[in-house]
gemmi code that builds the backbone of each chain (N, CA, C; Angstrom):
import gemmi

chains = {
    "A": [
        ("UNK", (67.879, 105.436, 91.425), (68.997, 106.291, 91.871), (70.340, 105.641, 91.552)),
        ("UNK", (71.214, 106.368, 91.020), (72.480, 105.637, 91.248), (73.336, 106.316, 92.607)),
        ("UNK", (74.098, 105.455, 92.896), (74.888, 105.313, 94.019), (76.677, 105.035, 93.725)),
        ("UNK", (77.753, 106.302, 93.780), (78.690, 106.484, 93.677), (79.762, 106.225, 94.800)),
        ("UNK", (80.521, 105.128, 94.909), (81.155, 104.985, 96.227), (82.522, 105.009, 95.588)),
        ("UNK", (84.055, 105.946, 96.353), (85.290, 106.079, 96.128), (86.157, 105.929, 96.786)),
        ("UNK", (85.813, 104.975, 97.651), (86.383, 104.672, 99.326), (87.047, 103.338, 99.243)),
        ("UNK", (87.739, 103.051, 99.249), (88.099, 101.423, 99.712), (87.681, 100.788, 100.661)),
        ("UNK", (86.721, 100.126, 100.498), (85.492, 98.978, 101.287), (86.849, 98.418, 102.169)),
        ("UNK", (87.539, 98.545, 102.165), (88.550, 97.752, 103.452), (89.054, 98.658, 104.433)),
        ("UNK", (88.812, 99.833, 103.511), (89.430, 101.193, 104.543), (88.528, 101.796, 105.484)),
        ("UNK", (87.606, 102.090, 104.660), (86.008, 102.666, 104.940), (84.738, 101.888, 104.630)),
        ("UNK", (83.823, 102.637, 105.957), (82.608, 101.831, 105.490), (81.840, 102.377, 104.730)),
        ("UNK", (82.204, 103.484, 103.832), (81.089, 104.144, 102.648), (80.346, 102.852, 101.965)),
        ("UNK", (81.392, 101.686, 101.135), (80.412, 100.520, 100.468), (79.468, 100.073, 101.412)),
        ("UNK", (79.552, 99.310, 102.498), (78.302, 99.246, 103.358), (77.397, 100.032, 103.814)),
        ("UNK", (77.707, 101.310, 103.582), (76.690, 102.132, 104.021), (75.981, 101.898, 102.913)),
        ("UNK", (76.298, 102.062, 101.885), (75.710, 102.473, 100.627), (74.656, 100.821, 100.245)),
        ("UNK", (75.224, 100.156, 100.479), (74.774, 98.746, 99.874), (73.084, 98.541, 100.734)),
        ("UNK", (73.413, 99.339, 102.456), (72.253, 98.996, 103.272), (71.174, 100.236, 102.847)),
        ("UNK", (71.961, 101.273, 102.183), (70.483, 101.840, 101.798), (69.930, 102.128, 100.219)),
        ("UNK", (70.738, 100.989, 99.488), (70.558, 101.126, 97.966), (69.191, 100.576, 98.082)),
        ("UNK", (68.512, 100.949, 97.051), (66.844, 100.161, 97.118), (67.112, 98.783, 96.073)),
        ("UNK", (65.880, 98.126, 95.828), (66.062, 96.975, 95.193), (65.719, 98.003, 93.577)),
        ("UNK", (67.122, 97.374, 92.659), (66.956, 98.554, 90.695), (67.683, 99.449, 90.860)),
        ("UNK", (68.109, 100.208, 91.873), (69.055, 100.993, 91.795), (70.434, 101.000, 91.049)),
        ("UNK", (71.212, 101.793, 90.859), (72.602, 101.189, 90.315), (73.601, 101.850, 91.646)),
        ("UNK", (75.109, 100.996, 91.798), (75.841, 100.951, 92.364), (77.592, 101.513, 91.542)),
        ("UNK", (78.004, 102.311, 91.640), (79.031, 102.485, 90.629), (80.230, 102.688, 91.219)),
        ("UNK", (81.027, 102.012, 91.019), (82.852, 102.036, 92.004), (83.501, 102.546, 91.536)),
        ("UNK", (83.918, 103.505, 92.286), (85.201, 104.468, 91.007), (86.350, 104.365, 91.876)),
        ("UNK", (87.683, 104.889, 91.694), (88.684, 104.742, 92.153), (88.995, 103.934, 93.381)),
        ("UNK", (89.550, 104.219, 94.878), (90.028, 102.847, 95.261), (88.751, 102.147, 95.710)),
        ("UNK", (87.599, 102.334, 95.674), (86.066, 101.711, 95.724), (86.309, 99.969, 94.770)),
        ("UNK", (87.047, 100.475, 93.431), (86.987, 99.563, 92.529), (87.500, 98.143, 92.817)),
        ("UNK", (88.403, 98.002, 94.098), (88.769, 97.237, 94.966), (88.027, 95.899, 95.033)),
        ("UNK", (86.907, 96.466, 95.805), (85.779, 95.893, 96.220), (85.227, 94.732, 94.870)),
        ("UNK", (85.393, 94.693, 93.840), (84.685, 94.102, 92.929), (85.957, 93.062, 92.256)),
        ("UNK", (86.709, 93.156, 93.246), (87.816, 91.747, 92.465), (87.534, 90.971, 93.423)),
        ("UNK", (88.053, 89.806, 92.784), (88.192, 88.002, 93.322), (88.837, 88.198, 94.743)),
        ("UNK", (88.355, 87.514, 95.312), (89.587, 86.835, 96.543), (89.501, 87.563, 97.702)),
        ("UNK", (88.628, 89.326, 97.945), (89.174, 89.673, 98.442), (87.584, 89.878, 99.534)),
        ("UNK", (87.579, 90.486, 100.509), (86.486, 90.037, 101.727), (85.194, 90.973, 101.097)),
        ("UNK", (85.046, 92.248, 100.369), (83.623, 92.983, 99.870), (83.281, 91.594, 98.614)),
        ("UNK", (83.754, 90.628, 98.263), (84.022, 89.977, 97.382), (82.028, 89.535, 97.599)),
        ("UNK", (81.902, 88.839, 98.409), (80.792, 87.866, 98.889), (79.353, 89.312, 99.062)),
        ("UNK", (80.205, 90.331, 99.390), (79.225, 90.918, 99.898), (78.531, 92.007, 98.483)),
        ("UNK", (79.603, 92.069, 97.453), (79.029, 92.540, 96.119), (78.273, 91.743, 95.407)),
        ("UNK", (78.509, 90.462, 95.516), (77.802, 89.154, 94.729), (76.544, 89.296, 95.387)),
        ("UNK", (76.093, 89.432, 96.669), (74.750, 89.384, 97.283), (74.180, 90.129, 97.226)),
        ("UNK", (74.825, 91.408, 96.875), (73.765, 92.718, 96.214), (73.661, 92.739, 94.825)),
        ("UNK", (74.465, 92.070, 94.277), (74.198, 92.509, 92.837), (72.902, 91.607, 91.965)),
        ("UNK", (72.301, 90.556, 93.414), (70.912, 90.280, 93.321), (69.705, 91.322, 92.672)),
        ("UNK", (69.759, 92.334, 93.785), (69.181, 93.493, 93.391), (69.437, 94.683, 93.108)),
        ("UNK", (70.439, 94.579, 92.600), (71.280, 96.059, 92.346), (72.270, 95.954, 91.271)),
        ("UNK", (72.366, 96.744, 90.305), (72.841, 96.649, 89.388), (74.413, 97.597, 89.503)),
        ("UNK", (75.810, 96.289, 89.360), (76.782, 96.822, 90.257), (77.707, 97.316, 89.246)),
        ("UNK", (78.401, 98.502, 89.050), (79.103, 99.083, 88.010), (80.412, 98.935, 88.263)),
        ("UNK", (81.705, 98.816, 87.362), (82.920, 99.683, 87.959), (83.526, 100.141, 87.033)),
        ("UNK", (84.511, 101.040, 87.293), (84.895, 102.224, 86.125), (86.229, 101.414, 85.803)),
        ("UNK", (86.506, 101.295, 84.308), (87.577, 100.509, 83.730), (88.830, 101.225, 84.297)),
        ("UNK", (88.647, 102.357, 83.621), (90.300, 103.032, 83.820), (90.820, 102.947, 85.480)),
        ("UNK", (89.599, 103.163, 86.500), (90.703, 102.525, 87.593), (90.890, 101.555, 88.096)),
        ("UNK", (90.462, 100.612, 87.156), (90.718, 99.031, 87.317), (91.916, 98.966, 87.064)),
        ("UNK", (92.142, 99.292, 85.809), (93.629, 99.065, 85.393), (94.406, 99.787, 85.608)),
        ("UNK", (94.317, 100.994, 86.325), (95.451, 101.988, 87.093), (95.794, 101.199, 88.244)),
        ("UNK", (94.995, 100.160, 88.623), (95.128, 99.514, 89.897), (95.854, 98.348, 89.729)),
        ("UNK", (95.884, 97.800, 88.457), (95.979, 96.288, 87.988), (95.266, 95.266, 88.325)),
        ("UNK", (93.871, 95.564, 88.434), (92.766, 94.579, 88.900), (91.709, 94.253, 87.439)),
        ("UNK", (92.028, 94.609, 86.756), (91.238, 94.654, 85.052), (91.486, 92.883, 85.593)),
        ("UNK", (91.985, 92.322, 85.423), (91.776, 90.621, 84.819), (90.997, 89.871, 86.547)),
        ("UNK", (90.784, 90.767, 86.817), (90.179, 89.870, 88.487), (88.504, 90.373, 88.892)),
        ("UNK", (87.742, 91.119, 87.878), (86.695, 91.387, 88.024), (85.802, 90.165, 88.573)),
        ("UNK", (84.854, 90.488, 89.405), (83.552, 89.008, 89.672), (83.135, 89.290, 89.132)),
        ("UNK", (82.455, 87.788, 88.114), (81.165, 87.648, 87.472), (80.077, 88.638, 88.023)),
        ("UNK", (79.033, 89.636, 86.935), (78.492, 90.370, 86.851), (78.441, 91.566, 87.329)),
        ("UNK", (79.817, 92.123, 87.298), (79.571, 93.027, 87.351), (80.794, 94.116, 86.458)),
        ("UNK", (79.722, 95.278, 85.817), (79.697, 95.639, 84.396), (80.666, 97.119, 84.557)),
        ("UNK", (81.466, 96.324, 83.815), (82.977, 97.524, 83.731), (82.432, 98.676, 82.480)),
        ("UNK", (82.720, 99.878, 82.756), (82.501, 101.408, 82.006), (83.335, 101.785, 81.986)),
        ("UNK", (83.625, 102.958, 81.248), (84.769, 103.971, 80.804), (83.678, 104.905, 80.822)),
        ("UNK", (84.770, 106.237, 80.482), (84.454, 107.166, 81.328), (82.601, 107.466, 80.812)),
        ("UNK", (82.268, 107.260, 79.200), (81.476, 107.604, 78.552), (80.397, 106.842, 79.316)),
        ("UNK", (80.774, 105.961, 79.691), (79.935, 105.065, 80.210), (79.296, 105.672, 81.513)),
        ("UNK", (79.728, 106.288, 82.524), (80.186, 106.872, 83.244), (79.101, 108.022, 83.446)),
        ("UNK", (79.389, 108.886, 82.222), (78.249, 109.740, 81.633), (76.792, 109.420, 81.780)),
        ("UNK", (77.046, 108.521, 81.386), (75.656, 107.801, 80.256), (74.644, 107.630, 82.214)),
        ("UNK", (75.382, 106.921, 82.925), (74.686, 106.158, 84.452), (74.452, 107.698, 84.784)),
        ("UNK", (75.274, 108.819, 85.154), (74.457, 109.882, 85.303), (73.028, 110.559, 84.407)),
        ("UNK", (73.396, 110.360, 83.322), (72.205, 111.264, 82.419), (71.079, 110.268, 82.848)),
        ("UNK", (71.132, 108.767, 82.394), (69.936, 107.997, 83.172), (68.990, 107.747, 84.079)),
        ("UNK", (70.298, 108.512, 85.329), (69.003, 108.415, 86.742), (68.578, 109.658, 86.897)),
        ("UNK", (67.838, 109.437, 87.874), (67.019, 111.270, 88.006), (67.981, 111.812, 89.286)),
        ("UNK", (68.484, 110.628, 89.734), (69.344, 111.537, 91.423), (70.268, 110.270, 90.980)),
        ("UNK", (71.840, 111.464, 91.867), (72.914, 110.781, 92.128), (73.022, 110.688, 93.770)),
        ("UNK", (73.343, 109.578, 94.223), (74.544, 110.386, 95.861), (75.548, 109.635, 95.657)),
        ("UNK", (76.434, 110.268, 96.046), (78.241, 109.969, 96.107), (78.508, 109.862, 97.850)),
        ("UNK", (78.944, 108.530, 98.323), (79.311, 108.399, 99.477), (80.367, 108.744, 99.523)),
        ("UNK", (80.992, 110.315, 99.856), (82.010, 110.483, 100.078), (82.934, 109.955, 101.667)),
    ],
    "B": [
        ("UNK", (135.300, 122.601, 110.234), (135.006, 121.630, 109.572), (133.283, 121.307, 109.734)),
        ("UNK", (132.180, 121.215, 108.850), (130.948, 121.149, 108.751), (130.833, 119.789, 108.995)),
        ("UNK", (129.379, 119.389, 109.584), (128.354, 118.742, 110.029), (128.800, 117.750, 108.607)),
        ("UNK", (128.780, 117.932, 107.427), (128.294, 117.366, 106.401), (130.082, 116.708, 106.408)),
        ("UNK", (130.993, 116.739, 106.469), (132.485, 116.730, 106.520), (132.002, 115.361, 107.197)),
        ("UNK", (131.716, 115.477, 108.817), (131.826, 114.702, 109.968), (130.890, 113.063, 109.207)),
        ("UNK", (129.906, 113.387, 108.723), (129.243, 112.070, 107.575), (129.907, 111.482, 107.189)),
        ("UNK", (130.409, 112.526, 106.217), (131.158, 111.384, 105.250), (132.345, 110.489, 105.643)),
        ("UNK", (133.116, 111.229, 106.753), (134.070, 110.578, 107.670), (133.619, 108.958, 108.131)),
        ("UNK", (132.187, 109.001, 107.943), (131.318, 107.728, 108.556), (131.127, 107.994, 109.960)),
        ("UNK", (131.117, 108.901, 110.635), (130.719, 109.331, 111.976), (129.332, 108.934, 112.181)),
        ("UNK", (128.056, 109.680, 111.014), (127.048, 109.492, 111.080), (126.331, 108.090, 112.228)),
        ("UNK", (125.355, 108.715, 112.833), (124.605, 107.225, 113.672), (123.764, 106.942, 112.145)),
        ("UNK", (123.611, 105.425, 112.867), (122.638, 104.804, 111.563), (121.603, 104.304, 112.108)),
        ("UNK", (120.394, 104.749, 112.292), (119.236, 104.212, 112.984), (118.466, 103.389, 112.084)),
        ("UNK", (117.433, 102.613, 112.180), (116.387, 101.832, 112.072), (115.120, 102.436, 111.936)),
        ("UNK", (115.303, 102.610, 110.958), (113.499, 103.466, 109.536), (112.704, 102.395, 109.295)),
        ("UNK", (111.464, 102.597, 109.769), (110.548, 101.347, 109.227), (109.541, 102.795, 108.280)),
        ("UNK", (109.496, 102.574, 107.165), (108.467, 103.321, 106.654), (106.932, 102.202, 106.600)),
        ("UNK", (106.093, 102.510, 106.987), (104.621, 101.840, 106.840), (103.801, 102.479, 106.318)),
        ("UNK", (103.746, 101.301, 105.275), (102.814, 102.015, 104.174), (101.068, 101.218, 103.913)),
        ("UNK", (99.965, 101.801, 104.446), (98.726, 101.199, 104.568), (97.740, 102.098, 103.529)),
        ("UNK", (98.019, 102.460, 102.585), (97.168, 102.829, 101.620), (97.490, 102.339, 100.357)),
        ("UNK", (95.918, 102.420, 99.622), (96.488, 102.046, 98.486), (96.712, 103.272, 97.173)),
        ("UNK", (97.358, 103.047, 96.170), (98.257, 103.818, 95.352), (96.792, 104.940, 94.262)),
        ("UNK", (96.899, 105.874, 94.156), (96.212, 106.308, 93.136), (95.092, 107.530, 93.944)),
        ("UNK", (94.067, 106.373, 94.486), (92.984, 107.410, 95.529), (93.591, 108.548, 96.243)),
        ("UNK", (94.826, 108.070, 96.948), (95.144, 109.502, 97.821), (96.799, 109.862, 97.416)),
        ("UNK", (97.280, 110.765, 97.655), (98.807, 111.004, 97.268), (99.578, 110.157, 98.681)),
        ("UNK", (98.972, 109.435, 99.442), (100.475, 108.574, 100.307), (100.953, 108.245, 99.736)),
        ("UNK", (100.834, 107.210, 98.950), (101.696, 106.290, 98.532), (102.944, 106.598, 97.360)),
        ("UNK", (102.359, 107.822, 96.516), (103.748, 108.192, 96.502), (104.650, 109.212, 97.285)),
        ("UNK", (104.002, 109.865, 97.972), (104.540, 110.314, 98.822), (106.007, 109.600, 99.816)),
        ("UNK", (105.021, 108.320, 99.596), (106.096, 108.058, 100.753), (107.301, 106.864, 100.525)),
        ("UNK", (106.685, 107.017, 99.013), (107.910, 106.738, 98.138), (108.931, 107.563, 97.692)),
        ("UNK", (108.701, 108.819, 97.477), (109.718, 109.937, 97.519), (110.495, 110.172, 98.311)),
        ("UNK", (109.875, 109.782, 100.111), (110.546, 110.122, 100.979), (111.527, 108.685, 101.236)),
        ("UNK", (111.279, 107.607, 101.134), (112.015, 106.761, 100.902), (113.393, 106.716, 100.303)),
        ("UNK", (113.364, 106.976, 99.216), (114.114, 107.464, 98.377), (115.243, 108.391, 98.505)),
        ("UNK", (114.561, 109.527, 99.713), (115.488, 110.515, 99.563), (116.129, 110.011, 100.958)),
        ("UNK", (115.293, 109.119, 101.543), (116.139, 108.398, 103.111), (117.286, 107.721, 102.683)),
        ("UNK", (117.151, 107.018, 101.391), (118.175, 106.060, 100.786), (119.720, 106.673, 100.966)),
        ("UNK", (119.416, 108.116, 100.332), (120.986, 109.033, 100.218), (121.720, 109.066, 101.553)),
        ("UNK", (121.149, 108.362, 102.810), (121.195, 108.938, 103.799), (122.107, 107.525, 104.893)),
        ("UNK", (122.280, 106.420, 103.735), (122.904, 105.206, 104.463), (122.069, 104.669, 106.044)),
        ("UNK", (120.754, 104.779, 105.512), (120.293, 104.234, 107.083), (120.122, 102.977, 106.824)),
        ("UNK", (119.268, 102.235, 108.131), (118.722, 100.607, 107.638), (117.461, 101.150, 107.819)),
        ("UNK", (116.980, 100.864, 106.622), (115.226, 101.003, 106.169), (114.743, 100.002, 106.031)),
        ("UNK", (113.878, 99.650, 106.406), (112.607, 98.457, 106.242), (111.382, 99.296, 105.506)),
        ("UNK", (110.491, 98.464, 104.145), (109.766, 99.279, 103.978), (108.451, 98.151, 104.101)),
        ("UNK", (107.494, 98.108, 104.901), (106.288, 97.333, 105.167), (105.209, 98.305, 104.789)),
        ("UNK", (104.246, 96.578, 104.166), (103.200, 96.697, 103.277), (102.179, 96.070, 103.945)),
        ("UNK", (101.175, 96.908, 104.832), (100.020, 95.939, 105.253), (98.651, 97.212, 104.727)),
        ("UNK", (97.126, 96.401, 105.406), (95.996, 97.030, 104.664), (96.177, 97.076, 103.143)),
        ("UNK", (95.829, 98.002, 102.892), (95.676, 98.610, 101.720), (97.185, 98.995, 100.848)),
        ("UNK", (97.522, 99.044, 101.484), (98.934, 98.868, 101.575), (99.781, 98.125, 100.705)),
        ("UNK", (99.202, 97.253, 100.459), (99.609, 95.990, 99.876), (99.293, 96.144, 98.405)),
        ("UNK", (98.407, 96.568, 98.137), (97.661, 97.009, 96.746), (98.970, 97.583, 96.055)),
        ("UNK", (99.653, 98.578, 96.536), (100.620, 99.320, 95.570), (101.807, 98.710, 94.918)),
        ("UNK", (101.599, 97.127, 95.373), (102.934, 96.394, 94.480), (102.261, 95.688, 93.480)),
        ("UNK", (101.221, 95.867, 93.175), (100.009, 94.906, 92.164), (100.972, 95.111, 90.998)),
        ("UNK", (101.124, 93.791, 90.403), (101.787, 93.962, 88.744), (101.017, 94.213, 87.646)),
        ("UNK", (101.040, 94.441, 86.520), (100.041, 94.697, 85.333), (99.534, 95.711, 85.448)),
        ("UNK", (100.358, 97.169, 86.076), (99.689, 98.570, 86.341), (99.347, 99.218, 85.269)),
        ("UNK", (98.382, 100.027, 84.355), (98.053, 100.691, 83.455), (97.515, 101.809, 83.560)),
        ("UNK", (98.293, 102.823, 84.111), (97.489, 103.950, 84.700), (96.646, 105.445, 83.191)),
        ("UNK", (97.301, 104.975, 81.721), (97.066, 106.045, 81.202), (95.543, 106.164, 81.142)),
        ("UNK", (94.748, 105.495, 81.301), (93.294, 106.073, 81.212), (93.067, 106.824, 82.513)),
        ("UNK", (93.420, 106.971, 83.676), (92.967, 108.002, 84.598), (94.390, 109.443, 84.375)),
        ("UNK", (95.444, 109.011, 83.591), (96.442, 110.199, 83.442), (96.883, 110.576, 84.933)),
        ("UNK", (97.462, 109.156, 85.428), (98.606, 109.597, 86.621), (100.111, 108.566, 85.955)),
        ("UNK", (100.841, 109.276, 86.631), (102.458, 108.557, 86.474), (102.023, 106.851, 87.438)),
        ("UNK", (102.457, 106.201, 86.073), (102.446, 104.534, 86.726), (103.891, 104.609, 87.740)),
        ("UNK", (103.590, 104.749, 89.343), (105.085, 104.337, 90.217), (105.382, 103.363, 90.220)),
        ("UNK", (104.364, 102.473, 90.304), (104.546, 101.031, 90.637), (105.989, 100.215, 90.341)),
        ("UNK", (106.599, 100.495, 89.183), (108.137, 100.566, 88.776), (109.125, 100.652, 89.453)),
        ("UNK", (108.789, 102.058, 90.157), (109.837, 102.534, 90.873), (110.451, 101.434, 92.058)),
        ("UNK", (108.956, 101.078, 92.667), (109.464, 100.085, 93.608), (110.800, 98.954, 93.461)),
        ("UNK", (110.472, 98.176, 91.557), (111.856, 97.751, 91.433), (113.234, 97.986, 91.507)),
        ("UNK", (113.110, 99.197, 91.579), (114.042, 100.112, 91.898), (114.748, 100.271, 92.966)),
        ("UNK", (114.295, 100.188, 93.848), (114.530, 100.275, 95.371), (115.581, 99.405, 95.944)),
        ("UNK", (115.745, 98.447, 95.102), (116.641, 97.270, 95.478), (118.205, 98.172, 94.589)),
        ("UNK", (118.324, 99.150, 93.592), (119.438, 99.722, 93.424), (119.872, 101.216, 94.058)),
        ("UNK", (119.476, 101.776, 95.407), (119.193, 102.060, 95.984), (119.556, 101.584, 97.676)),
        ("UNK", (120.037, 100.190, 97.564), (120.186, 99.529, 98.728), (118.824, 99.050, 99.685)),
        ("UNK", (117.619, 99.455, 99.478), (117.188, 99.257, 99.839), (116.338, 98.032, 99.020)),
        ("UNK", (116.715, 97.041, 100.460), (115.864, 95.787, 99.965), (115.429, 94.918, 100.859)),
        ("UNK", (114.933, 95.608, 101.929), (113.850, 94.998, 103.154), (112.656, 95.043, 102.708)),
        ("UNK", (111.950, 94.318, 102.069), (110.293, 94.891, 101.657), (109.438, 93.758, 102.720)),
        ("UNK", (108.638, 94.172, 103.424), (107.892, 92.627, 103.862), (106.139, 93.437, 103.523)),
        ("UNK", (105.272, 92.193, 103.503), (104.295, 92.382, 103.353), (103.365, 91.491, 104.377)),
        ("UNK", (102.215, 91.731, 105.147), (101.516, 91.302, 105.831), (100.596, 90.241, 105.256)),
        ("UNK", (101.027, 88.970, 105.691), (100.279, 87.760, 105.309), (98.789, 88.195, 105.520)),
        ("UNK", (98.247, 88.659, 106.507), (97.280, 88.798, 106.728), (96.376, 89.617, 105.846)),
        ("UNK", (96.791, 90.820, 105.101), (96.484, 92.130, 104.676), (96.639, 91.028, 103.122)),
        ("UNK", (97.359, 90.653, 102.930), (97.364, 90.097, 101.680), (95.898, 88.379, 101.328)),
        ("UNK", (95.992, 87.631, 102.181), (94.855, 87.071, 102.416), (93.663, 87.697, 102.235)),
        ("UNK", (93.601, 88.516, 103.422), (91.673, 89.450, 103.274), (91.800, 89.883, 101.632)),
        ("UNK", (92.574, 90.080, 100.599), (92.161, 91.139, 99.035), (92.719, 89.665, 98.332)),
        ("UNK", (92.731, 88.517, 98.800), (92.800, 87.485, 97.540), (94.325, 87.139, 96.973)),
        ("UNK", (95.064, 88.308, 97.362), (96.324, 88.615, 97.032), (97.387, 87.062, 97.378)),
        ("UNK", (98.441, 87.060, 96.414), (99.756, 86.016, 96.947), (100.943, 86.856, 95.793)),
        ("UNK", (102.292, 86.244, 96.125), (103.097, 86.761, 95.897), (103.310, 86.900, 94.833)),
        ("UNK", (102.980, 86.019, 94.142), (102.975, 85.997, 92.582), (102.368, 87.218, 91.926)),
        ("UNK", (101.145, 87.796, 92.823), (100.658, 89.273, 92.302), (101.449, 90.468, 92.357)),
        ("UNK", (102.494, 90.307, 93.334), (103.113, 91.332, 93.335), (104.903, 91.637, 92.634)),
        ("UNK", (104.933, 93.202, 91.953), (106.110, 93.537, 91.392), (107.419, 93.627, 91.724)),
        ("UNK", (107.612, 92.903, 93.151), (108.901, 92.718, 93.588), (109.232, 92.021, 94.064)),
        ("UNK", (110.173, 91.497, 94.644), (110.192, 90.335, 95.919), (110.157, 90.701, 97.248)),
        ("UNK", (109.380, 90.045, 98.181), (109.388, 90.896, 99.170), (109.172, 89.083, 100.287)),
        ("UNK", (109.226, 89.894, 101.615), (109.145, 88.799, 102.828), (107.788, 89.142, 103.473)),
        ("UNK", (106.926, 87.455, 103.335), (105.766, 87.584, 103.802), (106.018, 87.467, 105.394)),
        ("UNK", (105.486, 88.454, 105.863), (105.720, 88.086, 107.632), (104.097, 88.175, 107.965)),
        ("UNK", (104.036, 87.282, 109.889), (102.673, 86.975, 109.993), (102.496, 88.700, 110.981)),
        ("UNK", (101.478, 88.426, 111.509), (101.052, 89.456, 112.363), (102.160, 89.836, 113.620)),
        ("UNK", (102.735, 88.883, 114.193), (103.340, 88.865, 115.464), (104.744, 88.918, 115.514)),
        ("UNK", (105.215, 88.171, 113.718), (106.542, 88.980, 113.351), (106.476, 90.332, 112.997)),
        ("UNK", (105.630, 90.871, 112.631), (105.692, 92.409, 112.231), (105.321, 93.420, 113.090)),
        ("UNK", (104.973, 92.858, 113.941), (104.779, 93.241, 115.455), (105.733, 93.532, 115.969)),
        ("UNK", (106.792, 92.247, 115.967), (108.350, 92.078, 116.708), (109.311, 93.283, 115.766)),
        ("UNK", (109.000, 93.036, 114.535), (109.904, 93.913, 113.222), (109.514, 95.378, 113.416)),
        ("UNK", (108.367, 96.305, 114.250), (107.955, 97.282, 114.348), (108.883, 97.809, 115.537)),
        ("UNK", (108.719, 97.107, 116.524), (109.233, 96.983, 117.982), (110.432, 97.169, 117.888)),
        ("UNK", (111.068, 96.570, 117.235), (112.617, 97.244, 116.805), (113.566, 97.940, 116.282)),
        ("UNK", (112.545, 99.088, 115.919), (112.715, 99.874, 115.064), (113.175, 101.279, 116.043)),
        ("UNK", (113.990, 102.131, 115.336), (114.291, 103.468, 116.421), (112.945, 104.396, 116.056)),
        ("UNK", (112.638, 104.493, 114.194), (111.604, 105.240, 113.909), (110.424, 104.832, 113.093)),
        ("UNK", (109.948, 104.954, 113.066), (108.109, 104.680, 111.890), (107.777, 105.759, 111.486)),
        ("UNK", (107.771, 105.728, 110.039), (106.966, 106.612, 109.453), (105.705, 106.816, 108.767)),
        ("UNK", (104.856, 106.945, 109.044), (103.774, 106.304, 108.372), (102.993, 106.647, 107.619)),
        ("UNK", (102.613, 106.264, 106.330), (101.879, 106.824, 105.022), (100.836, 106.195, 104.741)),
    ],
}
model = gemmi.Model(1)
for chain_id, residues in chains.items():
    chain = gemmi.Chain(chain_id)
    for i, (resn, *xyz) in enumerate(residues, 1):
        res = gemmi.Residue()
        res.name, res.seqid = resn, gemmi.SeqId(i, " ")
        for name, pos in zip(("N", "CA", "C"), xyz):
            atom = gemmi.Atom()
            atom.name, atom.element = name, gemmi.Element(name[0])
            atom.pos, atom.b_iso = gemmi.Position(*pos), 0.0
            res.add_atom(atom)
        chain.add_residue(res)
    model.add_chain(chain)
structure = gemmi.Structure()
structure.add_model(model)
structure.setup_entities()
């Protein structure tokens, strides 16, 4: 399954919800202020690194850099554009979006 | 003689605007929102304070590149603000700590205050607006 979160993990708890019921292979994908969550320094910081054990953690380029967080990504985890984007939907058989 | 006459005379009261701004820029329309309204407070000779805590803090990030999602980069504007008269910016030590953040990340100059000064800096305010 992939798993779509657009919430800011500091604002809302959509990323934790989502992280406690992602299965182990699933994918995880951060789109707008979600994308937060996957830079340096900041407190979802520790808690993306420990899922991305078993979960394969995405984030969408363009609102990295609408944000100015493009140069602060953590190690492993795999920046897309929009095509990319595409591609994680056509792949899985189910989406959910933690709105 | 009009309301608008009696202003310019300098009659006008001048109160104490704290705009608070706790979102970050892009996901939802606050943040420019409440930069517009800022702006149009400016014409208005008050004392404005504009504070940056939560998420909040995110919207002074430098190195903004917004054309791949196709919104207007504001982030600019903020430099701006200082020709304008307005040039109270503070930002929450705290809010900036939890996202990794220091000053050097951000596009303007601004005054780091702790929790209990911005506490005191709220408290003294006639109004809050909050975005």
């Amino acid at each position: 399954m992939l798993h779509i979160v657009n919430k800011s993990a500091t604002e809302r708890g959509s990323l934790e919800s989502c992280l406690a019921m992602a299965t182990k292979g699933s994918a995880v994908l951060l789109i707008e202020d979600a994308v937060y969550a996957v830079t340096k320094g900041g407190t979802a910081a520790a808690k993306i690194q420990a899922a991305a054990a078993d979960l394969k953690i995405y984030a969408l380029g363009p609102d990295l850099a609408a944000r100015g967080m493009s140069g602060r990504v953590l190690d492993g985890v795999n920046v897309v554009d929009y095509g990319g984007f595409v591609d994680l939907v056509a792949e899985h058989n189910s989406c959910q979006s933690w709105l | 003689m009009s309301e608008m006459d009696d202003m310019d005379e300098g009659s006008g009261i001048i109160k104490k605007f704290m705009f608070l701004n706790r979102k970050a820029p892009h996901g939802t329309v606050y943040a420019l929102e409440g930069l517009e309204v800022v702006l149009i407070t400016a014409a208005f000779d008050q004392d404005v304070s504009m504070v940056f805590t939560d998420d909040g803090v995110y919207q002074l990030i430098k190195g903004v590149d917004t054309k791949g999602i196709e919104v207007k980069d504001f982030s600019k504007t903020y430099r701006a603000l200082d020709g304008y008269d307005i040039e109270k910016l503070y930002v929450d030590q705290k809010s900036m700590d939890a996202r990794g953040l220091t000053e050097e990340d951000l596009i303007v100059d601004v005054t780091v205050l702790s929790v209990d000064e911005m506490a005191n800096l709220m408290a003294e305010q006639d109004i809050v607006i909050s975005f």
